[in-house]
C-alpha positions in Angstrom: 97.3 64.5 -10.1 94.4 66.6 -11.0 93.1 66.3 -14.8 95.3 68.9 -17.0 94.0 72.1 -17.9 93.5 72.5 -21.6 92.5 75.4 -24.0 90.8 75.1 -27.6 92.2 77.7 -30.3 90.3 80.0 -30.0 91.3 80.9 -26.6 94.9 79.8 -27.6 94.8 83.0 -29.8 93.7 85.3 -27.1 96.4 83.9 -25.0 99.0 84.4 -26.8 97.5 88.1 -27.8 97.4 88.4 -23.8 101.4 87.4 -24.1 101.5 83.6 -22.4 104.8 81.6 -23.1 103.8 79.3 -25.8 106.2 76.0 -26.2 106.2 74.0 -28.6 107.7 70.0 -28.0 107.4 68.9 -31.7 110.6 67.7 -33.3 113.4 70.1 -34.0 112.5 69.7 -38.4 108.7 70.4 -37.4 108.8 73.7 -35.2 110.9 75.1 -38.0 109.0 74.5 -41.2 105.9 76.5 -38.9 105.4 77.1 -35.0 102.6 79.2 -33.1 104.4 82.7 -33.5 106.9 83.5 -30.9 106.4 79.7 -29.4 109.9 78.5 -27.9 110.6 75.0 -28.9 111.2 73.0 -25.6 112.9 69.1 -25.4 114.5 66.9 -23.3 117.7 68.5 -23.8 116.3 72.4 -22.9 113.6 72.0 -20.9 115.0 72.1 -17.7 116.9 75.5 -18.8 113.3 76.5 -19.6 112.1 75.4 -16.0 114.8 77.0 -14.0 114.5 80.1 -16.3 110.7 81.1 -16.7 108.6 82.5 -14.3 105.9 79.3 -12.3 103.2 81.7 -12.8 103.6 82.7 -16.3 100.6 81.4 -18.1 102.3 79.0 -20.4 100.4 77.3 -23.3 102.4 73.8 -24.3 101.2 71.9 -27.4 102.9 69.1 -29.5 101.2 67.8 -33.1 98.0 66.7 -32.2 97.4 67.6 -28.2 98.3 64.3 -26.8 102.1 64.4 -26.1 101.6 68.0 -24.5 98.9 66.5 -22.2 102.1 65.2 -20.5 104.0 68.0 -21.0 102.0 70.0 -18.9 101.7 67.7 -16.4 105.6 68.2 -16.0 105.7 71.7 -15.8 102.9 71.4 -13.2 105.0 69.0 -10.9 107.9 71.5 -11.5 105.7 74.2 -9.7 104.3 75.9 -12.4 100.7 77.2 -11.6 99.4 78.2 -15.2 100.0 75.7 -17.3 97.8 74.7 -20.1 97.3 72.0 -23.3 96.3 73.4 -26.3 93.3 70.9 -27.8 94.2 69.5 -31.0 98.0 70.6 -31.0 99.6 72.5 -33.6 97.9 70.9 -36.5 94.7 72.3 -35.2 96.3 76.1 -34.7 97.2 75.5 -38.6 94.0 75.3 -39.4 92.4 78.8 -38.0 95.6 80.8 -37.0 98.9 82.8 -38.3 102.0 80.5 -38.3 105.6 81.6 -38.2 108.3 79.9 -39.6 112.4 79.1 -39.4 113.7 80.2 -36.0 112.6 83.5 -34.0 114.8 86.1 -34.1 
């Protein structure tokens, strides 16, 4: 497989201004204390809802805690068809650092 596209936070921010699908594949405890805004949390029980459910060429930003986990995460969604598909660098604890959170569950 070709090396997995990934974006730094800065262009994380413009994405998700630009409306891409963010998900989030922290643990359950995690996304709720504080998530990317609007991010949908995605795991092994959902994630094949999300598959059959989003569009494969939505741009669709995947991080996890520290941009390692979502590495494979993206890889998934790539051999699921998906075209746009991209890690976010230094996962959410990064975001924290230079972005607006959002927390307990979207409405």
């Amino acid at each position: 497989m070709d090396t997995i596209p990934e974006v730094d936070i800065a262009t994380a921010k413009t994405l998700l201004a630009e409306g891409a699908i963010f998900m989030d594949v922290r643990d359950p405890a995690s996304y709720s204390a504080a998530h990317v805004p609007g991010a949908r949390h995605v795991n092994d029980h959902n994630v094949m809802q999300f598959v059959n459910e989003t569009d494969p060429d939505a741009k669709v930003v995947i991080y996890c805690y520290h941009g390692h986990s979502s590495l494979g995460g993206a890889a998934f969604l790539m051999e699921q068809g998906f075209s746009d598909v991209a890690s976010m660098t230094g996962g959410f604890e990064a975001w924290r650092l230079e972005a607006e959170i959002e927390t307990g569950e979207p409405s």
